[in-house]
N, C-alpha and C positions, 0 to 999 in steps of 0.2 A: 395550534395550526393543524389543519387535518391534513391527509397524505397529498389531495390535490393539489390544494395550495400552497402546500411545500412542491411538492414537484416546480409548479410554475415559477413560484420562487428561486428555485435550485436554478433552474435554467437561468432567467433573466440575471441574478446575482453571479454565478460561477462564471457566465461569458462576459460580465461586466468587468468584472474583476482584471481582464486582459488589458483595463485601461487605468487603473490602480496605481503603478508607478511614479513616483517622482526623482528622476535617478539625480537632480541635483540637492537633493533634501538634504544628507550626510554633509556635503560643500557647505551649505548654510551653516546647520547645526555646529559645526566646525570652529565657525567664525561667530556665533552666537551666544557661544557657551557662555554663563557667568562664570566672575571668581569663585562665586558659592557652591557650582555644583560639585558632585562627585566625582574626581580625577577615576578615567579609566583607562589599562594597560594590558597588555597582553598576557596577565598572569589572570585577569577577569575572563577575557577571551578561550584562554587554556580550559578555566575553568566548567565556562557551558559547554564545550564541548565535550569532558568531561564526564560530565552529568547526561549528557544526550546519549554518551555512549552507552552509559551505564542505566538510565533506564530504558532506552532502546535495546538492548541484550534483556533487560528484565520483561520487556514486551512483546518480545519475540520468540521469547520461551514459554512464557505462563499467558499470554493474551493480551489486550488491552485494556482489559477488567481490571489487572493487577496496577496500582500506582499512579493512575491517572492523575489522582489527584495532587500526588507528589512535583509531578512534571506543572500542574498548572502555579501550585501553590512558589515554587520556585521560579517561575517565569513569572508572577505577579510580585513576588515582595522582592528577588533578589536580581533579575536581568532587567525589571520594565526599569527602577532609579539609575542602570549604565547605559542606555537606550537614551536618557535624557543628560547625561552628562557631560564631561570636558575630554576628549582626545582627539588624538590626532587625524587627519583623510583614513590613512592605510589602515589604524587601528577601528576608526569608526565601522568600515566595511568590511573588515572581520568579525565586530561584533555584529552587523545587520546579519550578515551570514551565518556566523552561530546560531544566533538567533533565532532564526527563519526555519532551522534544521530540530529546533526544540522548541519552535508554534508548530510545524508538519508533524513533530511528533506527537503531541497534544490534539493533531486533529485525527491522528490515526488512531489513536487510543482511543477518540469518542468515538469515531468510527465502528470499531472492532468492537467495545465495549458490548452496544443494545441497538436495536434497530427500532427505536422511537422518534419523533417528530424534533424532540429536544436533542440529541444526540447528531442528530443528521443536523441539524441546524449549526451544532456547534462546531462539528468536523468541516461544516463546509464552511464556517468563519473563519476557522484556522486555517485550511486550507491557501484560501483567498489571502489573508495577512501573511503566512511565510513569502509566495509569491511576491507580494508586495513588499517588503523587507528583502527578500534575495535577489529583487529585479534595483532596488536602490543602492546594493549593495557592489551591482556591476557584474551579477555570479549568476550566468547564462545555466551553467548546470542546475544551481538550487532552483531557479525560477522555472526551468522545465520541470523537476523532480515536482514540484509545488503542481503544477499545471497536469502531473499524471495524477495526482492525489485526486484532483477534482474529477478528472477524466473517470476514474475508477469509480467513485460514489454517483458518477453520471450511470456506470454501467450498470451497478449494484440494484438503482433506482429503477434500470429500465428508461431512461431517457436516451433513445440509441441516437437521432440526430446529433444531440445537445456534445454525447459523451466523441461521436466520430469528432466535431469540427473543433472540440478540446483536445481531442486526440491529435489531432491536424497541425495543432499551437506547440502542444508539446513536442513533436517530432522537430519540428521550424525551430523553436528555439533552442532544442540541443541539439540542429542543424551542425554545427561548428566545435563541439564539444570533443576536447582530444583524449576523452576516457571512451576506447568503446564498448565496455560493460554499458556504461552508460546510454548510451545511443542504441543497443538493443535492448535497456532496459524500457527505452520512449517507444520502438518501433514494433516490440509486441505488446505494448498497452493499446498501440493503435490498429495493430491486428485484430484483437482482442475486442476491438468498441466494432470494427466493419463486419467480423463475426457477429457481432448481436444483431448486427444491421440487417443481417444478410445477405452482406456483398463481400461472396467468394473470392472476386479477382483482386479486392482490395485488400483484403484481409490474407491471400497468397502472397501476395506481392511482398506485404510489410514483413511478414513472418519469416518470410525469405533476405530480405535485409536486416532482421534480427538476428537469424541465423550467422550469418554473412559477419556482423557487426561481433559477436557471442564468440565467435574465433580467432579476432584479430587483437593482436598484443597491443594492449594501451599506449598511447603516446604519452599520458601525464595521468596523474595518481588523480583523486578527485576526493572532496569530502563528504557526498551527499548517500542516501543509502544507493540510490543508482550504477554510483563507482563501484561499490561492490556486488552488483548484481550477480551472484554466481551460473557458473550451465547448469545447477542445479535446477533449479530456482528458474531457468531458462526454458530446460526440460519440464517441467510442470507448468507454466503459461502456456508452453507451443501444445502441448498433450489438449487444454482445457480448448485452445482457440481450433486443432484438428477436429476435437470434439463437438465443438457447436457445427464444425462444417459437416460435421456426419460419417467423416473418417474416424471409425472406431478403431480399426486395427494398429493405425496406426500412432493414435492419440493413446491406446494400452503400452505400446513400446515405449513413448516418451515418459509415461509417467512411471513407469518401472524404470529408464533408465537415471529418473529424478533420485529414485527409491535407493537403488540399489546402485549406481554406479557412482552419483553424487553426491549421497550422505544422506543428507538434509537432517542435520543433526538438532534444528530448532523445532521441540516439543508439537510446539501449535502449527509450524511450517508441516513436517511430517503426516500433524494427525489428518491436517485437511487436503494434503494429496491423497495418502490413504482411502479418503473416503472418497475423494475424487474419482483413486483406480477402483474401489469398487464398484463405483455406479456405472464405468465403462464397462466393468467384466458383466453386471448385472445386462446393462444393455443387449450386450454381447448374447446373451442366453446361459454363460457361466455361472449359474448359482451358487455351488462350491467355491469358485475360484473369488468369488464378491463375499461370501461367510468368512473364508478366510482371510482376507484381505480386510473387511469389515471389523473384524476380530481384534486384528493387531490395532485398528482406528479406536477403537475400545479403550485399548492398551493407553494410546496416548494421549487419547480426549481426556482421561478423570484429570480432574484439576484446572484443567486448561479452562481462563474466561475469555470468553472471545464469541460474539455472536455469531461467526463464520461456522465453528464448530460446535453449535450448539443448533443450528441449524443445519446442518452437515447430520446429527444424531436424530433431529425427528425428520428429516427426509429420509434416512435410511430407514426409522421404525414405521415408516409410510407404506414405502417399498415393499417390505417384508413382510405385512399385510396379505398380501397377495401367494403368497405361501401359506397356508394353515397347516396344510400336511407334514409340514418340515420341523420336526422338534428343533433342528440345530438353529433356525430362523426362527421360530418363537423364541428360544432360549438369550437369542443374540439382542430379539426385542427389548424384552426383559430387563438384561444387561445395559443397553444403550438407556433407558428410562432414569435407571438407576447412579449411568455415572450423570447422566443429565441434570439429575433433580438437586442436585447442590448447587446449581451454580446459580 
């Protein structure tokens, strides 16, 4: 499938998807089970979650590259036979849930992985299935957290309509959601899509209820990665979406206060704000300040697989093109090529 026809694809599929649900399917299955299948129990349910934890922490450090196939290989041979099993309502929709949380993570991993036809393809199928799995599930959070996954490979794509009116679904369905990590984690995604758009007032607005939402102490704990959306992690979206608006100054402050007040102690989260604040300071006319900055991006990319950051190194060795005169920018060239070419 060539890029067109996946785009077209992407669109018609990912807004379809909105209609995916069968929220009495679990009820059935309930009542359907044979004697034969596989009894399952909340020590099943424990266990995907688990595993979600644990390759999501391994994903988040070293990239999407790392273990994919792990996450897939154990969502086919050892959750899809509890998926079709015997338990009960409450536990059925703890596992849809689980579940849905380690298909999203399988779609983030293609995702991040490569930026080919096949990879986009398969992120955006797993996308679409957690959704559909978290919306039968009755878990308004996952099915939004699911619905920002797609919004984001809307954006990534460049389908800006496609990714705003995803955008628009996600916000609506974690409307009601009493994590408000979560609910700034929807409403700068949706900042972030009327940025591409190029609608300033929309993309103000939401950024500004993100903010809003990013302050206010949680009513209820949550399980999806949304619940945890850190101000770190808050501060690097709102820096990238000030950024598309043309606020430099300002988008330099968030993404230092990402850096350096918030941690961001995940390898591949780090390297690609890093690179992020360099191409503001480059902007900016800071040459030094973007070498430096660029430097430590260095630092954290080797190792990292992740197509974010691997694209992150040859836009910067782009950039620095335009420097010849600067030993310290050929040199960082150089560098950038070199921790590139492993991956």
């Amino acid at each position: 499938m060539n890029r067109r026809n996946f785009i077209t694809a992407t669109s018609g599929y990912a807004l379809a998807a909105l209609g995916l649900p069968d929220p009495d399917s679990i009820t059935r299955r309930t009542r359907a089970a044979g004697s034969g299948s596989v009894r399952v129990g909340v020590g099943e349910v424990a266990a995907v979650r688990q595993m979600v934890k644990s390759l999501g922490d391994s994903a988040s450090e070293l990239g999407g590259g790392h273990a994919r196939h792990l996450a897939v290989r154990y969502l086919t041979q050892d959750v899809a036979p509890w998926l079709k099993g015997r338990f009960t309502e409450v536990v059925g929709r703890e596992l849809f849930g689980a579940t849905s949380q380690l298909v999203h993570l399988a779609g983030w991993m293609a995702q991040d992985e490569g930026d080919t036809p096949e990879l986009r393809g398969l992120a955006q199928g797993y996308y679409a299935h957690a959704f559909r799995l978290a919306a039968e599930a009755g878990d308004a959070e996952l099915s939004a957290t699911a619905l920002r996954g797609l919004t984001v490979q809307c954006i990534e794509l460049g389908l800006r309509a496609e990714a705003v009116q995803l955008g628009e679904a996600c916000v609506e369905q974690g409307r009601h959601v009493g994590n408000s990590r979560a609910i700034a984690y929807y409403e700068s995604t949706l900042a972030n899509a009327a940025a591409q758009d190029d609608d300033r007032r929309t993309a103000t607005w939401h950024l500004a209820a993100s903010e809003a939402a990013i302050g206010r102490p949680s009513a209820v704990g949550g399980e999806s990665w949304a619940a945890h959306y850190s101000p770190g992690r808050w501060a690097h979206d709102s820096g990238m979406v000030l950024s598309r608006l043309g606020d430099l100054d300002a988008a330099e402050e968030q993404l230092r206060l990402a850096l350096d007040i918030h941690g961001l102690d995940r390898r591949r989260t780090r390297a690609i704000v890093l690179a992020d604040l360099g191409t503001v300071r480059l902007r900016q006319g800071d040459l030094d300040g973007a070498l430096a900055t660029w430097s430590d991006f260095a630092d954290c990319a080797d190792g990292v697989r992740s197509v974010k950051v691997r694209a992150a190194l040859r836009d910067m060795r782009v950039r620095l093109r335009r420097y010849p005169g600067s030993v310290e920018a050929q040199a960082l060239r150089e560098r950038a090529a070199q921790v590139e070419a492993p991956m």
